[in-house]
N, C-alpha and C positions, 0 to 999 in steps of 0.2 A: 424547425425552431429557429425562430433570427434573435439576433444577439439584441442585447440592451445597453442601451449608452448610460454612462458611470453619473452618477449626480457630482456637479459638474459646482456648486458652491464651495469659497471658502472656507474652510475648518480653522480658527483658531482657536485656541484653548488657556484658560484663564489661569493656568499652571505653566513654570517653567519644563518640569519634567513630567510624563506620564508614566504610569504605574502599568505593569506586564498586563493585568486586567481592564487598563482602560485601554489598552493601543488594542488590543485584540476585540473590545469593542468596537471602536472606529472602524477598525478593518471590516468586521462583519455588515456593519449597517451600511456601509458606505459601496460594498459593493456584491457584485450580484453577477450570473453568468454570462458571458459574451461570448462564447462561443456557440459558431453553427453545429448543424449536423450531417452526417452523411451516410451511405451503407456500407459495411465493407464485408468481406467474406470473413467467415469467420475463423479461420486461418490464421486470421490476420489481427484478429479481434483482442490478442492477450497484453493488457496491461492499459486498454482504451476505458475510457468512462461510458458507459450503457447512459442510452438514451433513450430508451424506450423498455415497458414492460414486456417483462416473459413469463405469459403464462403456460403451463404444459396443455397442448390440446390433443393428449392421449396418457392413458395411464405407461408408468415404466414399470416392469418388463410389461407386454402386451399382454402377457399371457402368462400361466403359472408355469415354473421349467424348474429345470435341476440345477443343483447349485452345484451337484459332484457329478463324477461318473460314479455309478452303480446300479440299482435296480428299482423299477419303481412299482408299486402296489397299492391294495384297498388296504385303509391300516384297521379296517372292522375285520377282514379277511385276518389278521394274524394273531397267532398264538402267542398266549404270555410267554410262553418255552418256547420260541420260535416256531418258523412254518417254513414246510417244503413245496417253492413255486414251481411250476411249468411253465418256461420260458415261451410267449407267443407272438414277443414283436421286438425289434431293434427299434432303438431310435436315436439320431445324431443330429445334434446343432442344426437348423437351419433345414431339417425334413421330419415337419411335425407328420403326425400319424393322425387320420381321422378316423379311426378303429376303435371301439369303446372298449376297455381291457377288461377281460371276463374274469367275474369271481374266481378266486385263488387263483390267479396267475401275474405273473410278473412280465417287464417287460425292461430288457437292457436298457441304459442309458445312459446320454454322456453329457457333460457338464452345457449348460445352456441349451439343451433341447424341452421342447415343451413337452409338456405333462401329458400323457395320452387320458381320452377320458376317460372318468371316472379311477384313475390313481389318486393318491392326495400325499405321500411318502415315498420319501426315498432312502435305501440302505447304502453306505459307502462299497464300492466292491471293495476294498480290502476286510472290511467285516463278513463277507459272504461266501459259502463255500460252492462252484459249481460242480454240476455231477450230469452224466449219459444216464442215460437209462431207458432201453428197448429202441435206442436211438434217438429217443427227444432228450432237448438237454431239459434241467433242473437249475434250479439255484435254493439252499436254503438260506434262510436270511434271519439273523439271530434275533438274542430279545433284545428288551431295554428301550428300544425306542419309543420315542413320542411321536403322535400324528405330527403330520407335518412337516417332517424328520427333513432338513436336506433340500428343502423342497420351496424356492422364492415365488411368492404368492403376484400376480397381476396389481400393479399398483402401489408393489412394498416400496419402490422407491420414490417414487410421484403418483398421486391420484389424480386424473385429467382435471382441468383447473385449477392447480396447484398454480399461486404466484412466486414462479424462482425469484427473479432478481428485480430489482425494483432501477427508474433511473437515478442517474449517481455513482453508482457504482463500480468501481475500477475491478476489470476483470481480470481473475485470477485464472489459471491452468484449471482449478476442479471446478472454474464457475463455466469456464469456455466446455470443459467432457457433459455438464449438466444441460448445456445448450444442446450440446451433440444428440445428445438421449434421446431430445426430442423434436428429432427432426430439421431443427434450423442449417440452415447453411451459410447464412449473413446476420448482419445485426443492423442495428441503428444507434451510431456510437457520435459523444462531442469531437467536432475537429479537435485536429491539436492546436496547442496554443502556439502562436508565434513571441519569441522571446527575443529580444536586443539584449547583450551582455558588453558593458563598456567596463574597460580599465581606465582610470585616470591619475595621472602625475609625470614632472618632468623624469623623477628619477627611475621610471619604470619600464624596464627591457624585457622584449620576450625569447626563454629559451631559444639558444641557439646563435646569438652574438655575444661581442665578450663587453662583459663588465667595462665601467670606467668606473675613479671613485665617487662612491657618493651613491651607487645606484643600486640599484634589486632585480630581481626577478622575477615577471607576472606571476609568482604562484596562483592568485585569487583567482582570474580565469579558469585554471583549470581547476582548481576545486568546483566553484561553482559548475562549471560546464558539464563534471560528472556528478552534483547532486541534481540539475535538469536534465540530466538524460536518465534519470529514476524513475523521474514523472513524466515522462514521456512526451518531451514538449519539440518545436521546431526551435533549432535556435542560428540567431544570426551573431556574428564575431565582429564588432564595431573597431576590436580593437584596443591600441593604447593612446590615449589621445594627451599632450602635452596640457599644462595648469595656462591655456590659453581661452577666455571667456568667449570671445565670439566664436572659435572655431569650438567649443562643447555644443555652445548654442544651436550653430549650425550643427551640428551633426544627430544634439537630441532632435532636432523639430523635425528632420528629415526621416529619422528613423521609428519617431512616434507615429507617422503617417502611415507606415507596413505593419507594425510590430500591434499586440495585446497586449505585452509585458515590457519597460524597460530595467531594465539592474544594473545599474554600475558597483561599484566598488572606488573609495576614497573621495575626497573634495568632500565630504560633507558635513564639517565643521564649519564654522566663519572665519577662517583665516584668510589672509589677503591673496593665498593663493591655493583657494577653496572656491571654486568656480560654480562646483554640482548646483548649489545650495540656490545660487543668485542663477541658475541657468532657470531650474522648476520655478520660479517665482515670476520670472520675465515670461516663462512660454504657456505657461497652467496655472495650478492650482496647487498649491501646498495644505495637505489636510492633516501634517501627523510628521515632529520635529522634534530632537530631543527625550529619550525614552530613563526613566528611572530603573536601567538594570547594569551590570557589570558582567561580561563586557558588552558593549553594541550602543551606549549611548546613543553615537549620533545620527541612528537610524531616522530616513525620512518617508515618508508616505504620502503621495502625489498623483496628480494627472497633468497631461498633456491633450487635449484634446479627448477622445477616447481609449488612450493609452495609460495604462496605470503604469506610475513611477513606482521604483522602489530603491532609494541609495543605501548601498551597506556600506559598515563604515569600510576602514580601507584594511584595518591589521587583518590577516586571515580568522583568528577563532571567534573574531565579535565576527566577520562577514559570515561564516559559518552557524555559528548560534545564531544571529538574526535569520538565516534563511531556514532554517531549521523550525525558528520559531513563529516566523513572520511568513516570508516569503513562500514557504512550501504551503501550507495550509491556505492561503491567496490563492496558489496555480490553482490548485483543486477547487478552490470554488470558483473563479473564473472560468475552468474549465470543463464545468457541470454539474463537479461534484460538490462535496458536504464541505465543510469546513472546520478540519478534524481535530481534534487537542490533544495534545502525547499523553501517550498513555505512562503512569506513574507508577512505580512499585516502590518502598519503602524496605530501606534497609538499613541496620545496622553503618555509623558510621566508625572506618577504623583510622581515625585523623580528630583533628582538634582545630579549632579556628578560636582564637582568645579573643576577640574582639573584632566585628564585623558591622558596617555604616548601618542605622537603620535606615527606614523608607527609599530603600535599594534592594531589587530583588537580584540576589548574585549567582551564577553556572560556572560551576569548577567542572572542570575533567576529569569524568571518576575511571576507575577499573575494577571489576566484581575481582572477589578473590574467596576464597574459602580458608574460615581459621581452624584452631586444631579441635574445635567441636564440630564441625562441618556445616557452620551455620555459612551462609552469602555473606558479605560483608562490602564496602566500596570501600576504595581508597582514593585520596585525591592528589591529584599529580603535579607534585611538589613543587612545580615553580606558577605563579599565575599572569604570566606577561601575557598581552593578547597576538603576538606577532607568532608566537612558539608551536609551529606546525607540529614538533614532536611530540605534546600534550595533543591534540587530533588526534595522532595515528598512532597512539598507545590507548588511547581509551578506548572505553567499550560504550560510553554515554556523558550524561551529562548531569551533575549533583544540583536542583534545584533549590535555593534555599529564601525562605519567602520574606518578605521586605520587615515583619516585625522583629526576625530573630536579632539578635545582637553579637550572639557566639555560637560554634558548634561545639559540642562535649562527646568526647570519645565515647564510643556506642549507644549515641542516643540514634535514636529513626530519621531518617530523610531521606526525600525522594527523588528517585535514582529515573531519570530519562534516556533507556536504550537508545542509541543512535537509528537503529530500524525503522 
């Protein structure tokens, strides 16, 4: 599969601000997958986007087998009050018996061995009682059972032609054992995407040197850089690059040339020494400026050539929620997959908001909690600066509240966005 070049027109829009339902429109229509594909072993294959259909071309198990160790029989052979078998064959995992098992007699058996012909049940042996007798052993095998008993049928788990997994789909641990099942030992998965991560401003230093006043330190790198290695992407470190316009310039054009993805973090306002903004407009295309939410406003959406831009703003929990909201869902569809919408559950609010902007769609930082009915409830975390990493990494999500409301009222319902 070759990749596809981004429509490449300007986007402007006849609004100051976009609404969470239009930006996530823009996003969708405007772009599409760009990345190639390759094989890889399937080893290797856990947390990659499948590129190709899986269909099973054999049923699983092959064959009907035992689910326990115990004893296997005709279930027409047995008595309502149980039956006394004549034991006339062993069988273990991996050495089936071509022997047809003769009327009333049994035949030992251990978990995952196939079915000798003509059994159709199996008794657990802790149900069973063995016995000598003239020197042949016996087994009786109590009642109560059902045909069938014990006993995984050819096909119970996949019947040949079964379509596993479709492409799109990012592989999981039980989706890579279901490959296994059946035979595969590679796949046909999207490259990973290649990402540029730039930090920008004069006052931003990375761990590891000391402060002067006036300055910070890169947190936003590193957030970002472990919610991309979630999605499983290549990523390149640009850096921190000083509120210098030609030297952004330079270094976007250069690394939109390698890169699928760029991301900076700050400049993306219009201040005099907001460079990001006037960098995307000199080198690409600006499709998407200005968003109607709190926090993440001054999120931008662009291209460079065939590199999609993406500016988050610069405070961590709007760079966070936008990538959360924006940016992750992007990777995945550039990178094969769907283009996924978080999933929402409604809860109880245990907090109060007296008055809230409308046509602003606002993410508070909740925390599930349990009250003294043992109902779920969220709470929202009491301070809402966008700079305040400690509201991140106390929460458990994210409180969406949608652009009509005006106030939240203590235990009314909204919906709560797990961080997962």
């Amino acid at each position: 599969m070759t990749s596809q070049p981004l429509i490449d027109d300007c986007f402007l829009h006849d609004k100051d601000r976009l609404r969470h339902h239009e930006a996530l429109a823009i996003l969708k229509e405007r772009l599409s997958p760009v990345a190639g594909t390759e094989m890889v072993a399937l080893a290797d294959a856990h947390g990659r986007i499948l590129a190709q259909n899986i269909i099973a071309p054999r049923d699983v198990p092959l064959a009907d087998n035992s689910a326990v160790d115990g004893y296997a029989f005709r279930f027409k052979d047995h008595e309502p009050a149980g039956g006394f078998f004549p034991l006339e064959q062993r069988i273990a995992a991996g050495h089936p018996s071509d022997t047809e098992l003769a009327p009333w007699a049994a035949a030992r058996i251990f978990t995952g061995a196939i079915m000798p012909p003509g059994a159709d049940t199996v008794a657990m042996q802790e149900d069973c009682e063995r016995h000598d007798q003239d020197g042949k052993d016996f087994v009786i095998i109590p009642q109560g059972l059902k045909k069938g008993a014990n006993c995984r049928k050819a096909g119970e788990d996949l019947a040949k032609g079964t379509a596993l997994l479709e492409p799109g789909h990012r592989l999981r641990p039980q989706d890579t054992a279901a490959i296994a099942s059946i035979g595969f030992n590679q796949v046909s998965v999207f490259k990973r995407l290649r990402v540029a991560v730039l930090s920008t401003g004069d006052e931003i230093r990375r761990p590891g040197t000391e402060l002067k006043h006036g300055e910070v330190y890169d947190s936003n790198h590193f957030l970002l850089r472990g919610l991309l290695e979630q999605v499983d992407v290549e990523i390149e470190d640009l850096g921190v690059l000083n509120d210098t316009h030609d030297r952004i310039v330079a270094t976007l054009k250069d690394a939109a040339s390698r890169s699928d993805m760029l991301l900076t973090t700050g400049g993306a306002s219009r201040g005099e020494e907001d460079h990001i903004l006037s960098a995307l407009d000199e080198l690409g295309q600006r499709h998407m400026w200005q968003l109607a939410i709190k926090p993440g406003r001054p999120m931008m959406f662009g291209q460079i050539e065939n590199c999609v831009f993406l500016g988050l703003p610069g405070n961590p929990v709007a760079a966070m929620v936008c990538f959360l909201l924006y940016a992750r869902p992007v990777l995945s569809l550039l990178g094969g997959g769907p283009f996924p919408e978080p999933r929402r559950f409604q809860v109880p609010a245990d907090f109060e908001v007296p008055k809230k902007k409308p046509d602003r769609r606002e993410f508070y930082r909740g925390t599930l909690a349990t009250d003294e009915n043992g109902r779920t409830i969220v709470r929202k975390f009491d301070r809402d600066g966008s700079g305040l990493i400690t509201g991140l990494r106390e929460a458990d999500g994210l409180i969406e509240i949608p652009e009509e409301a005006t106030a939240v009222q203590r235990g009314s319902l909204v919906d709560f966005i797990p961080f997962p």
